[in-house]
C-alpha positions in Angstrom: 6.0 -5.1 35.1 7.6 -7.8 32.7 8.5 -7.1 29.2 10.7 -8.0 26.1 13.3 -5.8 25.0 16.0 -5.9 22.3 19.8 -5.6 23.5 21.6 -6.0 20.0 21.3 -8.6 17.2 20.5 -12.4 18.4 19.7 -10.8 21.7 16.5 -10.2 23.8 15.4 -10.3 26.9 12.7 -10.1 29.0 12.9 -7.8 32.1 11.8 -5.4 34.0 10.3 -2.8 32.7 8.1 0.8 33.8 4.6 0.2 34.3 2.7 2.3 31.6 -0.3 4.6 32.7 -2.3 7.6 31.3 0.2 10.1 30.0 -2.8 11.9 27.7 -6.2 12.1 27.8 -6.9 9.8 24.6 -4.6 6.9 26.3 -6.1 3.6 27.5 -3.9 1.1 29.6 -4.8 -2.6 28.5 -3.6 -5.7 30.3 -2.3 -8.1 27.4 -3.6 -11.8 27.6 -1.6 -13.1 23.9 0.9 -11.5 22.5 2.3 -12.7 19.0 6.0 -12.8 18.1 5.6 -11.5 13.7 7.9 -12.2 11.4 8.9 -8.4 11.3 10.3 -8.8 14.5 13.2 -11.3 12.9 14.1 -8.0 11.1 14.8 -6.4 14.4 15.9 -9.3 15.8 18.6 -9.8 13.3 19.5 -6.1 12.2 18.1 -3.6 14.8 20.9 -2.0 14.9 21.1 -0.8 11.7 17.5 -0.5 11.6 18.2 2.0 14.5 17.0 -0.1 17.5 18.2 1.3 20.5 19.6 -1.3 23.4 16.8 -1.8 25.8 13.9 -0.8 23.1 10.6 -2.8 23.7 9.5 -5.0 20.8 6.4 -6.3 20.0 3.1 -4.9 17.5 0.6 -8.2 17.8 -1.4 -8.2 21.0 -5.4 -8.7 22.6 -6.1 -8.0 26.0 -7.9 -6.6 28.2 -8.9 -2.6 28.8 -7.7 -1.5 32.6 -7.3 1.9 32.5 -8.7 4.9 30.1 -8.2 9.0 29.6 -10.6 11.1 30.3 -11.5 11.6 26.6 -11.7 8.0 25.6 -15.2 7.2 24.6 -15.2 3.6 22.4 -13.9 1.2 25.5 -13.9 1.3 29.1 -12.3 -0.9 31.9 -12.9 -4.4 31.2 -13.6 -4.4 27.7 -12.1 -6.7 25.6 -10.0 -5.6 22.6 -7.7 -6.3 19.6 -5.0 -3.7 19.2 -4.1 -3.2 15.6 -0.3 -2.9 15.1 -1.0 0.6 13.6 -1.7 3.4 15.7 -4.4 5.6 14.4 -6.2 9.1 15.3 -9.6 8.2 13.8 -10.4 11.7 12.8 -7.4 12.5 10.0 -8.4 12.9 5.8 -6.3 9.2 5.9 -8.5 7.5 8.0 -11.2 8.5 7.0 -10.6 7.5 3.5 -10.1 3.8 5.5 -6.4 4.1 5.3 -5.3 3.9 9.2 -2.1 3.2 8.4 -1.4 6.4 6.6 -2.5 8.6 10.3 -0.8 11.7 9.8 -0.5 11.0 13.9 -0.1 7.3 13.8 2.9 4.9 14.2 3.5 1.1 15.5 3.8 -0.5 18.6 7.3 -1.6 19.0 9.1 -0.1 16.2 11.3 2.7 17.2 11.1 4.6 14.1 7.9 4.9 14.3 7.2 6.1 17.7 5.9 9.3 18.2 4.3 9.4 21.3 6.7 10.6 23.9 8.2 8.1 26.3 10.0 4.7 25.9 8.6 2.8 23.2 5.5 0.8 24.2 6.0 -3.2 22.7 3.1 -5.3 23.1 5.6 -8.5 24.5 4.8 -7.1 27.7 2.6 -7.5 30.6 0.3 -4.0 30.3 0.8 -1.4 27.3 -0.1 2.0 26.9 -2.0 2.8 23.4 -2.1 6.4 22.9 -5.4 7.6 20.5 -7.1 4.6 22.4 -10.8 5.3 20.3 -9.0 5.3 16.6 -6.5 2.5 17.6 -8.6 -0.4 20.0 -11.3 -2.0 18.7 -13.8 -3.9 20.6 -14.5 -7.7 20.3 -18.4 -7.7 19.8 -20.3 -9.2 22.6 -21.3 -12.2 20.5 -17.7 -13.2 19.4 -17.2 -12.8 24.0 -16.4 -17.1 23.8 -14.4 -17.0 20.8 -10.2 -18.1 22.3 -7.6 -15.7 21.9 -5.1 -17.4 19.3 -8.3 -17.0 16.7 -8.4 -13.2 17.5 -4.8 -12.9 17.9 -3.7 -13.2 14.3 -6.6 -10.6 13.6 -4.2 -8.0 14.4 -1.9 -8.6 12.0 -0.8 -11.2 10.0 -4.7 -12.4 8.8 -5.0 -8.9 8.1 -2.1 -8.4 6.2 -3.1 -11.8 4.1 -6.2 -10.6 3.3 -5.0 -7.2 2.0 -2.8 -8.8 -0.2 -5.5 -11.2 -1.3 -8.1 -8.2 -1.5 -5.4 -6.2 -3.8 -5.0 -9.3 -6.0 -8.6 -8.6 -7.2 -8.7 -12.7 -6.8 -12.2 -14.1 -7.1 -14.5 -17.2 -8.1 -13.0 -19.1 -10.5 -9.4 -17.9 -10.6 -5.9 -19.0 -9.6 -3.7 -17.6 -7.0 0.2 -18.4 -6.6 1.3 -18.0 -2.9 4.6 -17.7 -2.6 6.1 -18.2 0.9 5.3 -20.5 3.7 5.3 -17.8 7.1 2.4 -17.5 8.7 1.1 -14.5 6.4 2.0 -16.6 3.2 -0.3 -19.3 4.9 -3.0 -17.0 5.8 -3.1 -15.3 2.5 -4.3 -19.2 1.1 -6.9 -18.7 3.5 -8.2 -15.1 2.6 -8.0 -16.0 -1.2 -10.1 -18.8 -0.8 -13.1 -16.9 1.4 -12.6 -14.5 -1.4 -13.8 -17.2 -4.0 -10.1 -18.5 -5.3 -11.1 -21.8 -7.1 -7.1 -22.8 -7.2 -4.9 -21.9 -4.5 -1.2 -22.9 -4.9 1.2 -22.6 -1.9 4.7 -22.4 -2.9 7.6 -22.9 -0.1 10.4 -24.6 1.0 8.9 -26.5 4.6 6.8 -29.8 3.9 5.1 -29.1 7.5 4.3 -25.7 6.9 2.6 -26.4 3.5 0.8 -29.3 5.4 -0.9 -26.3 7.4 -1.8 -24.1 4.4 -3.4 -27.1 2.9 -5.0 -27.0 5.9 -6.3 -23.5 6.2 -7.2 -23.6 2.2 -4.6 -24.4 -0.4 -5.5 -26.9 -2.9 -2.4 -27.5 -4.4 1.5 -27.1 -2.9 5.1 -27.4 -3.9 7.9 -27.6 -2.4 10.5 -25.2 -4.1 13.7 -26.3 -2.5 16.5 -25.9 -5.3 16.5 -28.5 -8.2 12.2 -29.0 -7.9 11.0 -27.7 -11.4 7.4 -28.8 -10.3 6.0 -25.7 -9.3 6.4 -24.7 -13.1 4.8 -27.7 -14.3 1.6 -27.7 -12.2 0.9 -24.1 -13.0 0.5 -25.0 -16.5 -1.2 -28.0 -16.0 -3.8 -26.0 -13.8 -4.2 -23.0 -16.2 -3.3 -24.3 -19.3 0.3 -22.9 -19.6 -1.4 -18.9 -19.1 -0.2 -19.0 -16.0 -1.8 -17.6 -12.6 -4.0 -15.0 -12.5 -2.6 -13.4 -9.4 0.4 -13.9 -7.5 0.6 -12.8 -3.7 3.9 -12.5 -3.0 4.3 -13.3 0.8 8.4 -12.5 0.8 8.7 -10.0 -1.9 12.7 -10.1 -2.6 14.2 -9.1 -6.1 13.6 -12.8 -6.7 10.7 -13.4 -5.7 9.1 -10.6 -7.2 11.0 -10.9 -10.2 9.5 -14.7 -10.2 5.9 -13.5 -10.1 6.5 -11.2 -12.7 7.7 -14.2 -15.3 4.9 -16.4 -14.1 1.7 -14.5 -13.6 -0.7 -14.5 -17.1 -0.3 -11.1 -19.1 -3.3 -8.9 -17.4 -2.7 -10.7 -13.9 -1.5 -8.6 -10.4 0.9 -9.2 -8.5 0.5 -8.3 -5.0 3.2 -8.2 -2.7 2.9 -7.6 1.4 6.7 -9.2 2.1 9.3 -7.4 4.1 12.2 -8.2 2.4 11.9 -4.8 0.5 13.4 -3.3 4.1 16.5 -5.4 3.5 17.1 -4.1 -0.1 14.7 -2.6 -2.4 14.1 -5.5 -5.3 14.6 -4.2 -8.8 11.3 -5.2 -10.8 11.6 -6.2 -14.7 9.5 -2.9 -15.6 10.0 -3.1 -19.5 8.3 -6.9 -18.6 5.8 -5.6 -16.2 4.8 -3.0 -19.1 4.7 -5.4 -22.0 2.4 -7.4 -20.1 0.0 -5.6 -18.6 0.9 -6.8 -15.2 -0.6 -4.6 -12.2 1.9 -4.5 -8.8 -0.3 -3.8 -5.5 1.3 -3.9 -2.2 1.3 -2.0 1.4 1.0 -1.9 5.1 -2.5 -3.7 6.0 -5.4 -1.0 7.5 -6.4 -3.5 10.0 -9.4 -1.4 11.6 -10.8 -1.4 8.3 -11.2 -4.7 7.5 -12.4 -5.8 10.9 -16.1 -5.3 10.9 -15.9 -7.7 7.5 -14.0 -10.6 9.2 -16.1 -10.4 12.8 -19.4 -12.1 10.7 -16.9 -14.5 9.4 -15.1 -15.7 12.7 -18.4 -15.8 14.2 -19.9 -18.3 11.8 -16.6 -20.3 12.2 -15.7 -19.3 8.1 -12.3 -17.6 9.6 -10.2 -19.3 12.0 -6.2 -18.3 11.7 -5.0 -20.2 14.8 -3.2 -22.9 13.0 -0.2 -20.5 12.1 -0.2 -20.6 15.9 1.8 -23.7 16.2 3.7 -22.5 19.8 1.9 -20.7 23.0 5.1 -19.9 25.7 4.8 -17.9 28.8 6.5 -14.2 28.6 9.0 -15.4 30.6 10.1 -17.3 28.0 10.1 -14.9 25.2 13.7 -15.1 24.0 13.3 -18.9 23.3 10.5 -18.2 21.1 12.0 -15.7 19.3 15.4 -18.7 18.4 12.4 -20.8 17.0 11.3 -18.5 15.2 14.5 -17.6 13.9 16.1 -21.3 13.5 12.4 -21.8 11.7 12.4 -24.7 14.1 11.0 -28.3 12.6 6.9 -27.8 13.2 7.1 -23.9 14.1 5.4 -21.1 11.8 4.4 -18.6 14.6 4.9 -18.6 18.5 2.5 -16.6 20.5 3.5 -15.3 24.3 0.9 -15.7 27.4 2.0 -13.1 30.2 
């Protein structure tokens, strides 16, 4: 079969690759139908080596599809079932998942991400024609039968990057009446305009540095946005003018560098909480004000998204067309073209936020 895999910085390729089939009896083989290029995978675009990315690794953690093939001990899908496949593997049955924390499996890891693969075999990325999902009943979720019409780039961000904005707008404690700072304009900061707004957010403001991209998260829900290219002292000024100089009562911090977070921590009202879901802490751990922090009462939330628990919540939502994330999808390429998606995404090309892959 076809898939991507990651030669060395700047370079991947899609190629040839073995098909996957049932290794253990919990595995399922699903045919993938969209697969989503995150902007995690610019992380291991630009630095997997030192992230320790192997030449030849398969990438890819967002993907829906299409159940082909299950263990003999899989009992929650079956052959022709159709699924979402959050990034996070998970057993189900652990104390962590359980407690609705899939992400902390003492057996889990992600899709595509070499360091966390612990299932024996080549690593399984979901840019690829068919994948094998080990622990196939605490991992795949069914789409319910009344959601069957409902197009795959509005399940596709489901996955992942709506998830992850909604747990950082769920951590915020954000609710009727308040309002949220968004800083960053990728597809989660985007998202997470969206999620505080079905949470009750009266004020949503969307801070980044790409006029199209805040045109879209006006679109999905902000009600206010800046653009913070260097020498724009706005953002400051409208904040005060909105919550008469207290500042925002929660910032979600969609890039969460030391200045970023550093930012939310001068600007958010004494009592707020910050919540951060950024990956920039992979690329050098920020160093938070703390004496600031302390002196003002600030709470810091932040963490890997549990996307199968959040899931039965958001399936009322997309069904009553309340939820739909596909605008981050601003480019749909075939596999085959995979490495060109992966330069837009990486050039941050003029009208591009996310680019989803049809095998």
């Amino acid at each position: 079969m076809r898939g991507l895999v990651f030669n060395a910085p700047g370079d991947v390729a899609v190629t040839d690759v073995p098909d996957p089939g049932i290794v253990n009896p919990g595995d399922a083989v699903v045919r993938v139908t969209k697969a989503g290029i995150c902007g995690s995978d610019m992380h291991i675009y630009n630095h997997g080596d030192a992230f320790g990315f192997d030449a030849g690794c398969r990438l890819g953690h967002e993907f829906v599809g299409v159940v082909e093939a299950v263990g003999p001990d899989v009992t929650s899908v079956r052959p022709g079932d159709r699924i979402v496949a959050p990034f996070w593997l998970s057993c189900g049955e652990c104390h962590f998942c359980k407690k609705g924390l899939p992400t902390s499996c003492i057996s889990g890891g992600c899709f595509g991400f070499q360091a966390f693969w612990g299932f024996g075999g080549a690593v399984e990325g979901g840019q690829s024609e068919f994948v094998r999902v080990p622990m196939a009943d605490g991992t795949l979720v069914k789409v319910p039968d009344e959601l069957s019409d409902v197009d795959d780039h509005v399940l596709l961000p489901l996955v992942d990057v709506f998830t992850t904005a909604y747990h950082a707008a769920k951590g915020s404690g954000v609710g009727p009446g308040q309002t949220a700072l968004v800083v960053g304009d990728g597809a989660v900061g985007l998202l997470a305009c969206q999620a505080a707004r079905l949470l009750g957010a009266e004020r949503v403001v969307l801070a980044g540095h790409h006029d199209d991209r805040l045109a879209i998260g006006t679109r999905l829900g902000a009600t206010h946005s800046v653009n913070t290219k260097p020498g724009n002292e706005r953002l400051g000024e409208l904040l005060g003018d909105l919550t008469g100089s207290y500042g925002p009562d929660v910032v979600i911090d969609a890039i969460s560098s030391a200045d970023s977070l550093a930012y939310a921590a001068n600007t958010v009202q004494p009592g707020g909480t910050i919540s951060w879901v950024g990956m920039e802490v992979f690329l050098a751990a920020p160093q938070l004000p703390w004496d600031l922090c302390f002196l003002r009462n600030l709470t810091i939330r932040g963490g890997v998204a549990p996307v199968r628990r959040y899931l039965p919540d958001l399936w009322p939502l997309v069904a009553s067309g309340a939820l739909d994330p596909s605008p981050v999808l601003t480019h749909d390429m075939p596999l085959e073209d995979a490495a060109e998606g992966y330069t837009v995404m990486a050039t941050r090309a003029e009208g591009s936020v996310k680019v989803c892959l049809t095998p």
